[in-house]
mmCIF file of the N, C-alpha and C atoms, coordinates in Angstrom:
data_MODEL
# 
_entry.id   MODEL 
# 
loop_
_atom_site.group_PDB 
_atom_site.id 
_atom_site.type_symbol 
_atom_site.label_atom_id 
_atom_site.label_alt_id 
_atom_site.label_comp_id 
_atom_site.label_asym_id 
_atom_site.label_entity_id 
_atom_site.label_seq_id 
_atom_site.pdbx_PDB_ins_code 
_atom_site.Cartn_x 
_atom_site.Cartn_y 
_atom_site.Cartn_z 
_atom_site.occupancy 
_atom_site.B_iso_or_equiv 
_atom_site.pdbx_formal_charge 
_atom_site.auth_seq_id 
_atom_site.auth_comp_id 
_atom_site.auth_asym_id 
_atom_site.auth_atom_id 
_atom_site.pdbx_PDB_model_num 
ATOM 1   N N  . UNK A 1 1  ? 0.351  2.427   -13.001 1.00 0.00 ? 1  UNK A N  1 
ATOM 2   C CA . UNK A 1 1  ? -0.265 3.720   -12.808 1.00 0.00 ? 1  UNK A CA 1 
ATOM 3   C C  . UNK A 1 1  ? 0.318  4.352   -11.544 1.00 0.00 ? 1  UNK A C  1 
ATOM 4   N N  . UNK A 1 2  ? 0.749  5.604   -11.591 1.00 0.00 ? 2  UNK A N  1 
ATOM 5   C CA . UNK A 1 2  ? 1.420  6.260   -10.126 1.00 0.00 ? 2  UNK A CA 1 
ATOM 6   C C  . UNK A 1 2  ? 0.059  6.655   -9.767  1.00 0.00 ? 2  UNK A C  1 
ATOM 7   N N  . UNK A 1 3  ? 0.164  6.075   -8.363  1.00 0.00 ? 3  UNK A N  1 
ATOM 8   C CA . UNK A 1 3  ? -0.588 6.405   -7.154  1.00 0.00 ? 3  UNK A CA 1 
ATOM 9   C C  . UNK A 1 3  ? -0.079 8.180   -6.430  1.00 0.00 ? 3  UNK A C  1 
ATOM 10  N N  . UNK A 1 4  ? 0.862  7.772   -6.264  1.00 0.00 ? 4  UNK A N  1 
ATOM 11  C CA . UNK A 1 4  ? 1.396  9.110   -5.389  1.00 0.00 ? 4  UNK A CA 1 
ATOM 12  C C  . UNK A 1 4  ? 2.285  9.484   -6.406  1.00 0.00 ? 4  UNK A C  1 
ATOM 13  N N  . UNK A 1 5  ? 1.887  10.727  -6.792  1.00 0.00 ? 5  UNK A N  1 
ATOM 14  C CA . UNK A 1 5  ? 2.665  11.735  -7.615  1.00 0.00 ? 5  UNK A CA 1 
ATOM 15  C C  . UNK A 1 5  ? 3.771  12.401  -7.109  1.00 0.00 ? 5  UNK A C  1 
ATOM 16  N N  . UNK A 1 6  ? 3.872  12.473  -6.016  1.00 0.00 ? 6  UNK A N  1 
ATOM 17  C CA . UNK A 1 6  ? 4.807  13.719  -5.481  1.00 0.00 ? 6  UNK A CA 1 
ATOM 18  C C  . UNK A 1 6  ? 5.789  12.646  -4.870  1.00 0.00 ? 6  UNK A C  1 
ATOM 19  N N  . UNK A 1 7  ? 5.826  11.483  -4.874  1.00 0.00 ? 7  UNK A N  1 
ATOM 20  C CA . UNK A 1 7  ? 6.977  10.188  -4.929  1.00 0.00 ? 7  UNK A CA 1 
ATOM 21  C C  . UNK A 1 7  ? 7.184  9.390   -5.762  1.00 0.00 ? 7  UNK A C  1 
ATOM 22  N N  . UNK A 1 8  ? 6.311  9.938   -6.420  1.00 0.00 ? 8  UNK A N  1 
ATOM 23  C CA . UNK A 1 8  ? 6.775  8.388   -8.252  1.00 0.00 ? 8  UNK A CA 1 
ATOM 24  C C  . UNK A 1 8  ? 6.304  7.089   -7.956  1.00 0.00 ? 8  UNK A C  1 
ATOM 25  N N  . UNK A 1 9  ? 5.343  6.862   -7.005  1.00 0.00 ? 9  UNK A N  1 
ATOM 26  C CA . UNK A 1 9  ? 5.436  5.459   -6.454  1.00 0.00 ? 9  UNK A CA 1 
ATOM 27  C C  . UNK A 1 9  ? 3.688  5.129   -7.149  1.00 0.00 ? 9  UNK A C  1 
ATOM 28  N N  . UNK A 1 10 ? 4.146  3.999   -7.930  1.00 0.00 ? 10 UNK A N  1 
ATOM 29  C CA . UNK A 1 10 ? 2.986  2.911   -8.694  1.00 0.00 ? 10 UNK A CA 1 
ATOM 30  C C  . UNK A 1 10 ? 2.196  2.344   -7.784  1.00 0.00 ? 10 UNK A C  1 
ATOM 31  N N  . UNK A 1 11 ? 0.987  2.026   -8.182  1.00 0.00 ? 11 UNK A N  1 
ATOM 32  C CA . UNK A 1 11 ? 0.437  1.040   -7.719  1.00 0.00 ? 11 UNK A CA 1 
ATOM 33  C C  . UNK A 1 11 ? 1.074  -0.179  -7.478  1.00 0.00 ? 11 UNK A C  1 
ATOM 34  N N  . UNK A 1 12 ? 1.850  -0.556  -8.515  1.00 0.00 ? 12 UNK A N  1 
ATOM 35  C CA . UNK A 1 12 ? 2.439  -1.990  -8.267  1.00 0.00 ? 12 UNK A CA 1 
ATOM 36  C C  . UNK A 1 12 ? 3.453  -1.563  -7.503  1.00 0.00 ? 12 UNK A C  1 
ATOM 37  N N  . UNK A 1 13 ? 4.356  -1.082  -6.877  1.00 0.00 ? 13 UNK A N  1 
ATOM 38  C CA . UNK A 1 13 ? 4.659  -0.737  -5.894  1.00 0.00 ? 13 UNK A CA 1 
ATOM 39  C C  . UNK A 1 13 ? 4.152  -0.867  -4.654  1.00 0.00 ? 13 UNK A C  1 
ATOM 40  N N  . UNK A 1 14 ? 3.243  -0.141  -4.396  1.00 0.00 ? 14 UNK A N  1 
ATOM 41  C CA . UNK A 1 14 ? 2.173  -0.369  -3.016  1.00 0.00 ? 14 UNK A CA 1 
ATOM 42  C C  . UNK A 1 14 ? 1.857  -2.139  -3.105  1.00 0.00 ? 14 UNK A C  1 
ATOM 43  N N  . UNK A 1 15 ? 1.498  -2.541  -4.070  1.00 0.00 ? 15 UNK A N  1 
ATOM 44  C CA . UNK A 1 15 ? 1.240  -3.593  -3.602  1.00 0.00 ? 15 UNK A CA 1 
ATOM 45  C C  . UNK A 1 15 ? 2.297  -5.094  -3.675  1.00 0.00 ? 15 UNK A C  1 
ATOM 46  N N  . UNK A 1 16 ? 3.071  -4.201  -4.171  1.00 0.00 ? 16 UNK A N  1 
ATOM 47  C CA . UNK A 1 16 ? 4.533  -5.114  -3.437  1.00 0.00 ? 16 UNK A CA 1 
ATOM 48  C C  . UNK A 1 16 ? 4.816  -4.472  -2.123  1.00 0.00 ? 16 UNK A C  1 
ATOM 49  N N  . UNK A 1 17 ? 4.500  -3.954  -1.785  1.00 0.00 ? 17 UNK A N  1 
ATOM 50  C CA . UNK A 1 17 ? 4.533  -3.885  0.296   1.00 0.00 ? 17 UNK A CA 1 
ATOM 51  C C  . UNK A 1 17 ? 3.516  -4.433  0.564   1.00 0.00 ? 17 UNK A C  1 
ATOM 52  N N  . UNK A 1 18 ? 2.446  -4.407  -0.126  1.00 0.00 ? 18 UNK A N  1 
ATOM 53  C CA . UNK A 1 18 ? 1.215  -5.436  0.980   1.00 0.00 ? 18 UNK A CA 1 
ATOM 54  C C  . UNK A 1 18 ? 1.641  -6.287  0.806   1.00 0.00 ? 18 UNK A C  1 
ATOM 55  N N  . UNK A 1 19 ? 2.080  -7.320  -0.194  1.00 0.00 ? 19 UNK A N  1 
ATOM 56  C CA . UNK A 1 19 ? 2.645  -8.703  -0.404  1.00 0.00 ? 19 UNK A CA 1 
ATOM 57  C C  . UNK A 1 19 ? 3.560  -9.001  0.773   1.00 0.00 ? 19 UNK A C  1 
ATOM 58  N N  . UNK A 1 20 ? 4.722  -7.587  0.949   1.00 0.00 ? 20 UNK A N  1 
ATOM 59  C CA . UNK A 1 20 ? 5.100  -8.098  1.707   1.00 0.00 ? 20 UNK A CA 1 
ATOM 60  C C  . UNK A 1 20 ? 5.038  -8.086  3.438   1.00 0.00 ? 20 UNK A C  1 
ATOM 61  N N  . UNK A 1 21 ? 3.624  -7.507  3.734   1.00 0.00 ? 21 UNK A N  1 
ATOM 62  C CA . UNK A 1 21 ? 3.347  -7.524  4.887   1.00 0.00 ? 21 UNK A CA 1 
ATOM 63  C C  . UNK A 1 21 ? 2.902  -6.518  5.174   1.00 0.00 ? 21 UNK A C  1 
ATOM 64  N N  . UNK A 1 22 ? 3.294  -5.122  4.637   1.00 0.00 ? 22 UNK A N  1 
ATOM 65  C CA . UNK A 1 22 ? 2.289  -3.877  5.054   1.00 0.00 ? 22 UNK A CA 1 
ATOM 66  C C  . UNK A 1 22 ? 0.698  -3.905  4.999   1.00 0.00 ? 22 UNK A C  1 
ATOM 67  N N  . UNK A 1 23 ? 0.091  -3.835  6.342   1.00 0.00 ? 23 UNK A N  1 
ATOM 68  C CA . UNK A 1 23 ? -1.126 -3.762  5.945   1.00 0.00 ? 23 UNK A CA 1 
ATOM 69  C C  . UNK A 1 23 ? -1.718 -2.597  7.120   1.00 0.00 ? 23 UNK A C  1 
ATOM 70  N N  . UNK A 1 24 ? -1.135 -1.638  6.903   1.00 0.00 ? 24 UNK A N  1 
ATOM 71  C CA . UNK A 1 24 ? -1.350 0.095   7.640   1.00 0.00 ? 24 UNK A CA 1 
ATOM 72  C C  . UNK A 1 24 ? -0.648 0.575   6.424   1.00 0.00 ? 24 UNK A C  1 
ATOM 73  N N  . UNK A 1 25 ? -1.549 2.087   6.602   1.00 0.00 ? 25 UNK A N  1 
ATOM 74  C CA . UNK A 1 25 ? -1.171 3.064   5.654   1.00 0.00 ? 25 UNK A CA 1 
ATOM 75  C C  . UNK A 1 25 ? 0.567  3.731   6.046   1.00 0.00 ? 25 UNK A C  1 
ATOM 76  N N  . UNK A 1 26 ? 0.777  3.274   7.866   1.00 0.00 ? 26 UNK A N  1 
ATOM 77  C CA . UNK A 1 26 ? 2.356  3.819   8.189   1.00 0.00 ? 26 UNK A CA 1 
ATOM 78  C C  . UNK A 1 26 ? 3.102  2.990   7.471   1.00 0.00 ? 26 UNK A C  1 
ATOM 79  N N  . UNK A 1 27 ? 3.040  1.736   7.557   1.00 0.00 ? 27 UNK A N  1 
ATOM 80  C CA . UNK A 1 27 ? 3.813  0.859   6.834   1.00 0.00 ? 27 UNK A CA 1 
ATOM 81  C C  . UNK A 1 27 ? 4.122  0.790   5.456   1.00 0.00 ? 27 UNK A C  1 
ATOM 82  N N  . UNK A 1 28 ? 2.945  1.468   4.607   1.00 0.00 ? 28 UNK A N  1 
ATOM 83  C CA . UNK A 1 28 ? 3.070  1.920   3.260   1.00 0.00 ? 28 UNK A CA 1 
ATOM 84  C C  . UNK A 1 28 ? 4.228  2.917   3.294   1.00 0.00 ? 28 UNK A C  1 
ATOM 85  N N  . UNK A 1 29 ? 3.960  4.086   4.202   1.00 0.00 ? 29 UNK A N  1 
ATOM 86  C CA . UNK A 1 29 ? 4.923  5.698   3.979   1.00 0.00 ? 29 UNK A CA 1 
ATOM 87  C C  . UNK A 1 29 ? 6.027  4.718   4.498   1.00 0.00 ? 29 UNK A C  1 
ATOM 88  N N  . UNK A 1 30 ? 6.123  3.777   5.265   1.00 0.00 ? 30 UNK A N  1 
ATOM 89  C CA . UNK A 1 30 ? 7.545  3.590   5.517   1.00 0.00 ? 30 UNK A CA 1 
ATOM 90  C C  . UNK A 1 30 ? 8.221  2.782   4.987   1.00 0.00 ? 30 UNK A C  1 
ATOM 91  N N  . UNK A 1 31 ? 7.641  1.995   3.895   1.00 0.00 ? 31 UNK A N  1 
ATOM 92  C CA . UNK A 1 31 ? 8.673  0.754   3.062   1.00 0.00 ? 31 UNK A CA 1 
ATOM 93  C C  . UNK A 1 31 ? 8.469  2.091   1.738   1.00 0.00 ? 31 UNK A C  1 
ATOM 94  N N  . UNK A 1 32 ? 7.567  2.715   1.344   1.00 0.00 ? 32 UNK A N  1 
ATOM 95  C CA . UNK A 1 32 ? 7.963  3.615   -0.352  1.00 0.00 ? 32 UNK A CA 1 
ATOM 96  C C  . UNK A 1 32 ? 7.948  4.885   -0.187  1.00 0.00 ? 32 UNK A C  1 
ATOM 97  N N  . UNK A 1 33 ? 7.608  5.899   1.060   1.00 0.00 ? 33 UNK A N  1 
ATOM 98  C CA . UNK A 1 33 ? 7.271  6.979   1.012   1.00 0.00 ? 33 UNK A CA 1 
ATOM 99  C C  . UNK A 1 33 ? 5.708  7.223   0.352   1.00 0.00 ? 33 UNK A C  1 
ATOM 100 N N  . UNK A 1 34 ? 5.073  6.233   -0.220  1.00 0.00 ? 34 UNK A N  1 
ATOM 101 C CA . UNK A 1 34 ? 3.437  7.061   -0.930  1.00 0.00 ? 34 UNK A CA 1 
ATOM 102 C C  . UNK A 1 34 ? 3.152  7.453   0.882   1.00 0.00 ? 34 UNK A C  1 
ATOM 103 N N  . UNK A 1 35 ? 2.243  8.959   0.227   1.00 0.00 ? 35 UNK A N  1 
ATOM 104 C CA . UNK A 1 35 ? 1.414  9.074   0.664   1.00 0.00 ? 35 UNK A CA 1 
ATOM 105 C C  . UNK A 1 35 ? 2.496  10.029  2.483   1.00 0.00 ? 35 UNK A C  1 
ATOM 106 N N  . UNK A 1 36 ? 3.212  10.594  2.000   1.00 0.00 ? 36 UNK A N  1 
ATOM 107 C CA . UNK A 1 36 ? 3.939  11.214  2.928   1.00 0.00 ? 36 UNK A CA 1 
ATOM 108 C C  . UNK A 1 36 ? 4.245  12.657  2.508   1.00 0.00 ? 36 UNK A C  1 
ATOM 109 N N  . UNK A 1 37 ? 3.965  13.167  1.693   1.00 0.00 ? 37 UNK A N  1 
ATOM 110 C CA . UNK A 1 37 ? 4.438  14.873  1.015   1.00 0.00 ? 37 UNK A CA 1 
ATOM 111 C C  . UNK A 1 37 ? 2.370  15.643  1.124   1.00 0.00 ? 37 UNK A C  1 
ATOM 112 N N  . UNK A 1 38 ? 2.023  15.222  -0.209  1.00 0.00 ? 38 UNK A N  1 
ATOM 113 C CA . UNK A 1 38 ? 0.819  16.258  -0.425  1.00 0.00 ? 38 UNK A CA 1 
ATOM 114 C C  . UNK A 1 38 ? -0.150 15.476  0.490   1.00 0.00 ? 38 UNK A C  1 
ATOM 115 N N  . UNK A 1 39 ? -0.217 14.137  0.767   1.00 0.00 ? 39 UNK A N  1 
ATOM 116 C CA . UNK A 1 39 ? -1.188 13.108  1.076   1.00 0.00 ? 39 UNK A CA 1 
ATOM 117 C C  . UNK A 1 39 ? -2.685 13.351  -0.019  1.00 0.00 ? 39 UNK A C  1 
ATOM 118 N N  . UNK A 1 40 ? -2.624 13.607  -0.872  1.00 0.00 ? 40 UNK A N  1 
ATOM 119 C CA . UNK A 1 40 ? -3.656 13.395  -1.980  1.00 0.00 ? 40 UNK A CA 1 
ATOM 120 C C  . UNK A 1 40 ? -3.551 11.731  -2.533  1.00 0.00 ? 40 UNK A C  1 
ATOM 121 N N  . UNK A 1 41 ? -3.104 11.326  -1.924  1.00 0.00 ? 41 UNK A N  1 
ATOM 122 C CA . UNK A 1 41 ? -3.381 9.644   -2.572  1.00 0.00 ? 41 UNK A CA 1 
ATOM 123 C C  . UNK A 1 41 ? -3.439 8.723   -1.445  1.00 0.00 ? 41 UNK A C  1 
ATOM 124 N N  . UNK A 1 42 ? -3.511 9.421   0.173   1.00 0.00 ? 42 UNK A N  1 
ATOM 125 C CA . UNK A 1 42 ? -4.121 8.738   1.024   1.00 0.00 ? 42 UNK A CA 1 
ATOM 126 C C  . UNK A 1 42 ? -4.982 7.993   0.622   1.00 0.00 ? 42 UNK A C  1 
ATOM 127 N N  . UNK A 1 43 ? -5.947 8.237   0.411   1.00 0.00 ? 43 UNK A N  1 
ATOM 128 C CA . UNK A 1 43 ? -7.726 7.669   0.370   1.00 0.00 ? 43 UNK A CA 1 
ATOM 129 C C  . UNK A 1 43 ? -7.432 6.214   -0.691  1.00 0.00 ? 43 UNK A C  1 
ATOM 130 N N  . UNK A 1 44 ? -6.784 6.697   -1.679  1.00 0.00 ? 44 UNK A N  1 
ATOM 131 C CA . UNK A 1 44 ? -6.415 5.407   -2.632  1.00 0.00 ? 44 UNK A CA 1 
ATOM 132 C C  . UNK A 1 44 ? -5.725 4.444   -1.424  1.00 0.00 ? 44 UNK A C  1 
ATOM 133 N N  . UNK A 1 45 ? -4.176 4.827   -1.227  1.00 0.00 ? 45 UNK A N  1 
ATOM 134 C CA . UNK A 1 45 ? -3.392 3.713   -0.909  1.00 0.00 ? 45 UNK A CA 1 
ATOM 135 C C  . UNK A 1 45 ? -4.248 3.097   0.375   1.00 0.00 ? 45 UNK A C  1 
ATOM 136 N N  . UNK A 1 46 ? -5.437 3.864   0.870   1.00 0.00 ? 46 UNK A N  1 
ATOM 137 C CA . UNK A 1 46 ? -6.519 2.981   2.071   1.00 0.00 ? 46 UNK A CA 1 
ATOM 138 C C  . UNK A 1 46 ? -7.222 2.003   1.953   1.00 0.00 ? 46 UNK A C  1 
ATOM 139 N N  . UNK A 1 47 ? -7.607 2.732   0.666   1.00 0.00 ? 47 UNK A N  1 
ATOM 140 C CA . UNK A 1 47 ? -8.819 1.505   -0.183  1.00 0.00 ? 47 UNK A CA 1 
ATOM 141 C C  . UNK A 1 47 ? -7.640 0.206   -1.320  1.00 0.00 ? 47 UNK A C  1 
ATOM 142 N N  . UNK A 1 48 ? -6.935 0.281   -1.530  1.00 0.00 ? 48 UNK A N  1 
ATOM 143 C CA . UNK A 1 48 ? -6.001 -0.941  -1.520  1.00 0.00 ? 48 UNK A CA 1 
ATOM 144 C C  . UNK A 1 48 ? -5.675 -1.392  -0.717  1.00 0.00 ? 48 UNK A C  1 
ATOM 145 N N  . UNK A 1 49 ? -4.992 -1.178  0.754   1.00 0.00 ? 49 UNK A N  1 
ATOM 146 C CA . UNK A 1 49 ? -5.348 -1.931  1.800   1.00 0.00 ? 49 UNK A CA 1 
ATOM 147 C C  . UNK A 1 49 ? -6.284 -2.784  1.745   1.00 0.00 ? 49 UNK A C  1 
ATOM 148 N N  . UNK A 1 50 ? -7.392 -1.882  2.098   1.00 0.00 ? 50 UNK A N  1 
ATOM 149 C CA . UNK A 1 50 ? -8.789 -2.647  2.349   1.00 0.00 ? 50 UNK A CA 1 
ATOM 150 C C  . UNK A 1 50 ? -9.062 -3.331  1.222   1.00 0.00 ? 50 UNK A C  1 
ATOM 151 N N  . UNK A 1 51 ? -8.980 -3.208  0.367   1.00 0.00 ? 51 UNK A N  1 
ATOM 152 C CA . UNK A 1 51 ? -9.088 -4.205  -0.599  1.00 0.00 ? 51 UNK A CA 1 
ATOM 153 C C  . UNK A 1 51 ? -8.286 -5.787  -1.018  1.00 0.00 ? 51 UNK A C  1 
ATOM 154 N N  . UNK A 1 52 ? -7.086 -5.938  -0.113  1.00 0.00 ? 52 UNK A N  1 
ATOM 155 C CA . UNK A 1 52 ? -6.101 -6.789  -0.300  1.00 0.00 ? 52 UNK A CA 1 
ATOM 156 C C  . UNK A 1 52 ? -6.249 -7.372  1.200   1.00 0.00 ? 52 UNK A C  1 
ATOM 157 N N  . UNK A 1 53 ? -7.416 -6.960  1.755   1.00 0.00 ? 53 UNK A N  1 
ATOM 158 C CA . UNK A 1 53 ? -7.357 -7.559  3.457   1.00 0.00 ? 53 UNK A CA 1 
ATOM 159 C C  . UNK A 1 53 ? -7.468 -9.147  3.291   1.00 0.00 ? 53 UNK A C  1 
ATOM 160 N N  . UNK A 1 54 ? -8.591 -9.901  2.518   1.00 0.00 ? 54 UNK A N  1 
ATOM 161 C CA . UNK A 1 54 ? -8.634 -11.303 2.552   1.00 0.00 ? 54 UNK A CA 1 
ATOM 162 C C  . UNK A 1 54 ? -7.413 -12.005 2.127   1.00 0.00 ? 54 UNK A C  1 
ATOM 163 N N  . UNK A 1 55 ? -7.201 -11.457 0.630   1.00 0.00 ? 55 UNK A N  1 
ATOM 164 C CA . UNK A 1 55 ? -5.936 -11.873 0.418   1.00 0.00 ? 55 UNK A CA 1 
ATOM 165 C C  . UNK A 1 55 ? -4.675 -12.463 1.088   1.00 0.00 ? 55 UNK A C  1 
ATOM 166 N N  . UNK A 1 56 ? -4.328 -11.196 1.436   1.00 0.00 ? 56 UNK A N  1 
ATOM 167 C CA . UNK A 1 56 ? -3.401 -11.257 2.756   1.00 0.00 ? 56 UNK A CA 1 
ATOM 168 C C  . UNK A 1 56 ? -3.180 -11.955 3.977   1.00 0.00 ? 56 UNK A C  1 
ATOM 169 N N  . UNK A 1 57 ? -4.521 -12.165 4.271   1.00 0.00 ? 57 UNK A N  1 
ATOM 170 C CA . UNK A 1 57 ? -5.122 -13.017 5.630   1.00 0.00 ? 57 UNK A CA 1 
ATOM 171 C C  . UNK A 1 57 ? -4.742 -14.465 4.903   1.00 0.00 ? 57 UNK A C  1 
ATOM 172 N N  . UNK A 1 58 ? -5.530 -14.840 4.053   1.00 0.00 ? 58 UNK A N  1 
ATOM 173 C CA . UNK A 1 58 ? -5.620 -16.147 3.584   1.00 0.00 ? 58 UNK A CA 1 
ATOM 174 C C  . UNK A 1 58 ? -3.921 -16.983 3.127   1.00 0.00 ? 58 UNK A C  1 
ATOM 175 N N  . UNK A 1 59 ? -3.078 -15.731 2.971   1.00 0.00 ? 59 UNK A N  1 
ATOM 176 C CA . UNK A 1 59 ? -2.209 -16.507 2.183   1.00 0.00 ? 59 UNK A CA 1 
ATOM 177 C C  . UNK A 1 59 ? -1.049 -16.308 3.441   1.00 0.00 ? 59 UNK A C  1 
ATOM 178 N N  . UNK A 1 60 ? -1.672 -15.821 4.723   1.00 0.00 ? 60 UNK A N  1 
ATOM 179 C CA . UNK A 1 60 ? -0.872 -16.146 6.019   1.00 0.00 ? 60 UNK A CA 1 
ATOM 180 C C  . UNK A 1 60 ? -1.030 -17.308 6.869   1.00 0.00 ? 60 UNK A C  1 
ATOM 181 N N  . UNK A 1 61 ? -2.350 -17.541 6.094   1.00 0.00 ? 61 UNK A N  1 
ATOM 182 C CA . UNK A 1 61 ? -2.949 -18.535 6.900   1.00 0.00 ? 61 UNK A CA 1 
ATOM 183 C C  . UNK A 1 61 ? -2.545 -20.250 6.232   1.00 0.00 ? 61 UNK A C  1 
ATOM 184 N N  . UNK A 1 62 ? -2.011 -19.808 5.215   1.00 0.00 ? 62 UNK A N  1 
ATOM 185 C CA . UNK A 1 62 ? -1.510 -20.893 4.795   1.00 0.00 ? 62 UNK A CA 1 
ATOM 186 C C  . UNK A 1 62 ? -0.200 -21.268 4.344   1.00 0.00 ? 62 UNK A C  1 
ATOM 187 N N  . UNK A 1 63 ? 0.760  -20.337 5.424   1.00 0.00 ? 63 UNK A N  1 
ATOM 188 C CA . UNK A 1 63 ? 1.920  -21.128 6.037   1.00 0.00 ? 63 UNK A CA 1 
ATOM 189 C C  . UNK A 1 63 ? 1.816  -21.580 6.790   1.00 0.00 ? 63 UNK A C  1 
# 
């Protein structure tokens, strides 16, 4: 599903940058561009963040 329209950029996208370490919304605009032209899909690519916070934590924590 595209998240950010005005960059073509998927959800699964975004969350192949949290995988790989983005966990700020700058770090999103700066590994795909979401969320850098209209910012109408801010609020989404925030709440995936926040939603991938344990995740993320946990699977750092176990290297």
């Amino acid at each position: 599903m595209l998240v950010c329209i005005c960059k073509g950029v998927s959800d699964r996208r975004i969350t192949e940058e949290i995988r790989r370490g983005a966990c700020t919304l700058r770090q999103i605009q700066d590994g795909c561009e979401a969320g850098t032209d209209c910012k109408c899909c801010v609020r989404q690519i925030r709440q995936m963040l926040a939603s991938s916070g344990p995740a993320r934590q946990s699977a750092s924590e176990s290297r």
